[in-house]
C-alpha positions in Angstrom: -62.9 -54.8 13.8 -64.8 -53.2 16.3 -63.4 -50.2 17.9 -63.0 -52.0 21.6 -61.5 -54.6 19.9 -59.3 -52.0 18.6 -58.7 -50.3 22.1 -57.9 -53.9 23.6 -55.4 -54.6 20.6 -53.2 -51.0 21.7 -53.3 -51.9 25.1 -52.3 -55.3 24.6 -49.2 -53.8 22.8 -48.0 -51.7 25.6 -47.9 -54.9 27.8 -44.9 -54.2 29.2 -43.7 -50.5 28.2 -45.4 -48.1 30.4 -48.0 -45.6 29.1 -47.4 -41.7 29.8 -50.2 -40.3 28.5 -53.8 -41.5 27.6 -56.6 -39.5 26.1 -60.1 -41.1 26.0 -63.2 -39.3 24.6 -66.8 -40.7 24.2 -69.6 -39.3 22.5 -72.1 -38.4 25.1 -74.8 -39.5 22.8 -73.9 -43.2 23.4 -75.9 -45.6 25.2 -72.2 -47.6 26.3 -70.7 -50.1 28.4 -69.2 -48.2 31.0 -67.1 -51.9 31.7 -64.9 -51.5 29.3 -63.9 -47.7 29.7 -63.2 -48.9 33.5 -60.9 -51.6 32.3 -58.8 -48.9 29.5 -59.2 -46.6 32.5 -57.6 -49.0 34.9 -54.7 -50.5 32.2 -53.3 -46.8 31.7 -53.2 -46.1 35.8 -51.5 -50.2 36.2 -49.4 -48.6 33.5 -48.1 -45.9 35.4 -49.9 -43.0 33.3 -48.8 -39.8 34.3 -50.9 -37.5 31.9 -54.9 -38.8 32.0 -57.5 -36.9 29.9 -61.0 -38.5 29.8 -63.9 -36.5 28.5 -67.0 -39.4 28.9 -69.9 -36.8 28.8 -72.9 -38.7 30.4 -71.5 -41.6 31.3 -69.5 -41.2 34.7 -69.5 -44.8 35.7 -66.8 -44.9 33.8 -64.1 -43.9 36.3 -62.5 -46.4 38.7 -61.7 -45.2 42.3 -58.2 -46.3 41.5 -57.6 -42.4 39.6 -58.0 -41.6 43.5 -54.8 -43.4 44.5 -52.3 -43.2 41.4 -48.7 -42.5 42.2 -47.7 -41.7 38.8 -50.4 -38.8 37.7 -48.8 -35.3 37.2 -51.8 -34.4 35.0 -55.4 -35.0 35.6 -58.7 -33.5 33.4 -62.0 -35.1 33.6 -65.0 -33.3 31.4 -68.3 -35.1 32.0 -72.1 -33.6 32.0 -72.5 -34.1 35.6 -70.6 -36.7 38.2 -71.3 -36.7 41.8 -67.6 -37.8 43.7 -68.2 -38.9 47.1 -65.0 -39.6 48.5 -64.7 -42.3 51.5 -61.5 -43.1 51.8 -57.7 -41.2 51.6 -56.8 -39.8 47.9 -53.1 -40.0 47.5 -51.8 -38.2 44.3 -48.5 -37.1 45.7 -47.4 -35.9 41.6 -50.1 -34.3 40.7 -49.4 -31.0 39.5 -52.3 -30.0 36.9 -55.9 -31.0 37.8 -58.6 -29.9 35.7 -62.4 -30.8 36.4 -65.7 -30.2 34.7 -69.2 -30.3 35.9 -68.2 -32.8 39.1 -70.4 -32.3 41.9 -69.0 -32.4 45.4 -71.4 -34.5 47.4 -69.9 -33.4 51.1 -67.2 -31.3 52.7 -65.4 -34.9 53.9 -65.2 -35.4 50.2 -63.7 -31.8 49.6 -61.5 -31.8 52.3 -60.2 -35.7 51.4 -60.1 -34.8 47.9 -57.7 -31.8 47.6 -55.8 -33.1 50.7 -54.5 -35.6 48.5 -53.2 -33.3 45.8 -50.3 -31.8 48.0 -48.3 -30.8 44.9 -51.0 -29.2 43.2 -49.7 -26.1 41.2 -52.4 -25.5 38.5 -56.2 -26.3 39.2 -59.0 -25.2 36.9 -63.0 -25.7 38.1 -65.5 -25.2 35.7 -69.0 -25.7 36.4 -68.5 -27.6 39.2 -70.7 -27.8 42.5 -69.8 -27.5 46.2 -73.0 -28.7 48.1 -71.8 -27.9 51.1 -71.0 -25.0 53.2 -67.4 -23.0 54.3 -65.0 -25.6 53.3 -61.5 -24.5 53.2 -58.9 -25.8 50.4 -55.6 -25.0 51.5 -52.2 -25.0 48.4 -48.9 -23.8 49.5 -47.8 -25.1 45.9 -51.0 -23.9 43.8 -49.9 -21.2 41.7 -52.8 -21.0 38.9 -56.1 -21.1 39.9 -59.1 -20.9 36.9 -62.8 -20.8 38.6 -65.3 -20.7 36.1 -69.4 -20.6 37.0 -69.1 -22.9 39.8 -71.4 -22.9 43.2 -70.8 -23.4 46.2 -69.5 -21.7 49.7 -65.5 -22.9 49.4 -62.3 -20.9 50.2 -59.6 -21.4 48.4 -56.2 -20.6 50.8 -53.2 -20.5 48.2 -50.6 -18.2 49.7 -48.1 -18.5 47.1 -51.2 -18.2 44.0 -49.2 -15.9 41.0 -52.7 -16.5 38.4 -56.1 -16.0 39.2 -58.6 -16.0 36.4 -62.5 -16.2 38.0 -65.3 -16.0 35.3 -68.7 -16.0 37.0 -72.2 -15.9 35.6 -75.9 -15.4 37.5 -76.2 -18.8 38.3 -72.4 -18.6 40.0 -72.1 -18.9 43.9 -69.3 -16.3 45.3 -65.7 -19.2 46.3 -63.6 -17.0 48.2 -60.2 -16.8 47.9 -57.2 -15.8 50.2 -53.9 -14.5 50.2 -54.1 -12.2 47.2 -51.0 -10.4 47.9 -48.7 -12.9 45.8 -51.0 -12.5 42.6 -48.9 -11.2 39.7 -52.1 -11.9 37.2 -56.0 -11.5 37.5 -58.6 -12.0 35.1 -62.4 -11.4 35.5 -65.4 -12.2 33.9 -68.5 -11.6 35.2 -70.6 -12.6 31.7 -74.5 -11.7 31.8 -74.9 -9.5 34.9 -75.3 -6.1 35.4 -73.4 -6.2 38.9 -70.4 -7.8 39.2 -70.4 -10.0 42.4 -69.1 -8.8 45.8 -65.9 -11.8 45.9 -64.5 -10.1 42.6 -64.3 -6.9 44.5 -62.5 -8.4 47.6 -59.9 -9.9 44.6 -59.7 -5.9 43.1 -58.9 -4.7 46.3 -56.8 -7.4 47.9 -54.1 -7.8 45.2 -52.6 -4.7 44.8 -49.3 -6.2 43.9 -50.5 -7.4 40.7 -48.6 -6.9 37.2 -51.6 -7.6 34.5 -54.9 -6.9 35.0 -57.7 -8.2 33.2 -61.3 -7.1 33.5 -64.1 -8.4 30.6 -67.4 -7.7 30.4 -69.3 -5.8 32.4 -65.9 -6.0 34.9 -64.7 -2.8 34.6 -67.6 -1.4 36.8 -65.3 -2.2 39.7 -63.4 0.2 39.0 -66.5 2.3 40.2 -67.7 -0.3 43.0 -64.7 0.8 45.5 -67.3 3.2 47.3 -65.9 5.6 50.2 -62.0 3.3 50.4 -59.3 5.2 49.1 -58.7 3.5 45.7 -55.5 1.1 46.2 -52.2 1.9 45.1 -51.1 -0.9 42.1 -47.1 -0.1 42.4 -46.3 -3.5 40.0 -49.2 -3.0 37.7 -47.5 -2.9 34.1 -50.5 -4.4 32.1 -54.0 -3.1 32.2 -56.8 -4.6 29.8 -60.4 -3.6 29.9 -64.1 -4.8 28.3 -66.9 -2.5 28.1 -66.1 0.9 30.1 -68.9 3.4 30.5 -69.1 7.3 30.9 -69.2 6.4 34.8 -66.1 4.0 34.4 -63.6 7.0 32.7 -63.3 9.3 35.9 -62.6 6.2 38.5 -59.8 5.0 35.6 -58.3 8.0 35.7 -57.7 7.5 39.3 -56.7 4.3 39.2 -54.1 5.3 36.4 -52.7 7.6 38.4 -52.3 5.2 41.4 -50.6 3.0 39.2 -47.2 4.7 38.4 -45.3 1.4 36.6 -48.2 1.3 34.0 -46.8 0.7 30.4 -49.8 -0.6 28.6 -53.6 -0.2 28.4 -55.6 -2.6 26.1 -59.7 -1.4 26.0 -60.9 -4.9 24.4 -64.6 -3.2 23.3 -63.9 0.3 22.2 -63.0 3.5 24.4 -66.8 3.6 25.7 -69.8 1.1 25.3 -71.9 2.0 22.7 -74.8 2.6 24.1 -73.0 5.5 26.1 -72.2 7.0 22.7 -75.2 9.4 22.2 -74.7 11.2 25.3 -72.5 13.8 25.5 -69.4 13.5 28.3 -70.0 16.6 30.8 -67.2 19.3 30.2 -67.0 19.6 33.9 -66.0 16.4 34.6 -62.4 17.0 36.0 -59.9 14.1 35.4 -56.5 13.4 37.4 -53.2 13.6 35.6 -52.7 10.4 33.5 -50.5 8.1 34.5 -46.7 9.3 33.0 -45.4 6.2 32.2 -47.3 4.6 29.6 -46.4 3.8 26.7 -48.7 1.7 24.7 -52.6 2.1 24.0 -54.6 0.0 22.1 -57.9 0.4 21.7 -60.1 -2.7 20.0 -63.2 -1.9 17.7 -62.7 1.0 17.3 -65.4 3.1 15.9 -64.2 6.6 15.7 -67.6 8.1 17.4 -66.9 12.0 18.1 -66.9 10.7 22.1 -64.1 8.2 21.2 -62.4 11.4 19.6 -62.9 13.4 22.6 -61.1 10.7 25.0 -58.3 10.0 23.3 -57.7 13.5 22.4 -57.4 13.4 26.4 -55.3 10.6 26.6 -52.6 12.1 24.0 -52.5 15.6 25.9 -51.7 13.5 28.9 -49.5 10.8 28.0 -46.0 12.7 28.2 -44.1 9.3 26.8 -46.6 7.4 24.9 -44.9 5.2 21.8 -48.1 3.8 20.5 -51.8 4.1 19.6 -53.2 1.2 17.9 -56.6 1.7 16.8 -57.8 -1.8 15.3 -61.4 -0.9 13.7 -65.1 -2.4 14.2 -65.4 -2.6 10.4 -68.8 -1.1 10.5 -67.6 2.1 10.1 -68.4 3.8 6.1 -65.3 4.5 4.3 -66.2 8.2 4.1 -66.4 8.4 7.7 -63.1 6.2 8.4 -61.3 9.3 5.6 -63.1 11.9 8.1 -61.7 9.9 11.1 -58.4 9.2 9.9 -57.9 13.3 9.4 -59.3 14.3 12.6 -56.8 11.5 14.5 -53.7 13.4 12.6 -54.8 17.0 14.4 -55.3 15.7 18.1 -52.4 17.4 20.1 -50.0 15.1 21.7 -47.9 15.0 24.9 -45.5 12.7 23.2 -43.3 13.6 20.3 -42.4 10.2 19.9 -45.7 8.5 19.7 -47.0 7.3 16.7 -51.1 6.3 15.6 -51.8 3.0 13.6 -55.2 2.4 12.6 -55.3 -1.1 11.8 -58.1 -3.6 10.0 -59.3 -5.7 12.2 
């Protein structure tokens, strides 16, 4: 039996029970008849599917304009290698609540604006490598609450007053999509991956969502925390969660700042050891004056650990400053020689601490 036979014969089962869900993936490699994945397509929406996942790689004749106008979709993901949507008449997806899309080109702002318009209940939407040719296009979301933007181009503004998740991961070949109304974000998570200097929108996202409870900043990311310039740093009175990628001797003294301007701070996660490793030959300057650490946390983790004698020197700094640390979870590299990890280990039990409750774990990783 051939396999459309096969996909005709399950179809032909569900003639008169409805389909919730339907899954289609192609190989991209196929040279295919688009026909018949419009037809499946088609049956599933006539069906009154309400979750449609269809990853068709190269071959993006394969969706029928009828996706645009289903009642019953609360989920929609399309993956393909490149689809340009033009959009020329209404979308009408009044129960769509999760829309995922990747590498769909938007031809024009009509086709934008005509798009998202029709997705009134959207509350989760995730872009990756998607393309906006067209310029200062605003996409408004009372009801979007998490928003995922990964490497996509493009001069759009995204207005979601009521947005509680923000993750943005941009690369060189990323166009800055604003975003608005920061002040309800509760999470944010950056990743600029491959560039030296993180771009100037995740900046106005640092700055604008001081309200925040987690923060997340991988890769080279935690150079904002040195990009806010002559500004008074802002004050994070919600932020309980703090996580960081590669910090650097220049990134420790704007930290400390930001620590101290974040009093409901309960736990620090450094995701690529205390410093980046290139920063470990040079010695930190004694002068270097740090604020008072911030009081009220009580949970450090630091991930590959390495146990460099500048590593030493920080955390020494942390533990004379966090008054009600609990923990210090130390999750080694595994590079490290198991003479020098006996060395370490030693050293780690003599650092003075604030905290007579807090406790060190050095972990495998």
């Amino acid at each position: 039996m051939s396999f459309e036979r096969f996909v005709y014969g399950v179809l032909a089962i569900h003639r008169i029970s409805p389909i919730h869900k339907f899954k289609l993936i192609l190989e991209t490699t196929l040279q295919y008849d688009c026909s018949h994945l419009v037809v499946w397509i088609t049956a599933a929406i006539l069906k009154g599917v309400q979750h449609l996942d269809l990853r068709i790689g190269n071959h993006p004749k394969a969706l029928p304009s009828s996706i645009l106008d289903c009642q019953t979709l609360t989920v929609l993901k399309i993956y393909t290698f490149g689809y340009d949507l033009s959009v020329p008449g209404i979308v009408c997806l009044p129960n769509l609540r999760t829309l995922k899309l990747h590498c769909i080109r938007f031809l024009d702002g009509d086709s934008v604006k005509r798009f998202f318009g029709g997705c009134s209940q959207l509350k989760e939407l995730a872009l990756f490598f998607c393309r906006f040719t067209t310029d200062h296009v605003r996409v408004s979301g009372t009801e979007l609450r998490k928003l995922s933007i990964t490497s996509c181009r493009g001069h759009v503004v995204i207005d979601a007053p009521n947005l509680a998740s923000l993750t943005y991961v941009c690369s060189p070949s990323s166009t800055d999509m604003g975003v608005k109304n920061l002040r309800s974000l509760l999470s944010i998570e950056l990743w600029p991956i491959l560039m030296s200097k993180p771009p100037q929108v995740l900046s106005d996202i640092i700055k604008g969502a001081n309200n925040a409870r987690e923060l997340i900043l991988l890769h080279s990311a935690a150079k904002l925390l040195t990009m806010v310039g002559d500004n008074p740093i802002p004050t994070y009175s919600k932020l309980e969660r703090l996580q960081l990628g590669h910090c650097f001797r220049d990134t420790w003294k704007y930290l400390m700042v930001w620590l101290a301007n974040s009093p409901e701070l309960e736990t620090i996660i450094f995701e690529k050891g205390l410093i980046e490793k290139n920063d470990m030959e040079h010695e930190l300057h004694s002068d270097v004056a740090f604020p008072l650490f911030s009081s009220n946390v009580k949970t450090v983790e630091v991930r590959q650990f390495r146990g460099h004698k500048l590593e030493l020197l920080l955390l020494k700094y942390l533990l004379e400053n966090a008054r009600v640390l609990q923990k210090l979870i130390l999750i080694k590299d595994g590079t490290t020689e198991m003479k020098r990890e006996l060395q370490v280990s030693e050293e780690l039990l003599l650092l003075p601490k604030a905290s007579t409750y807090c406790t060190i774990e050095l972990k495998e990783p």
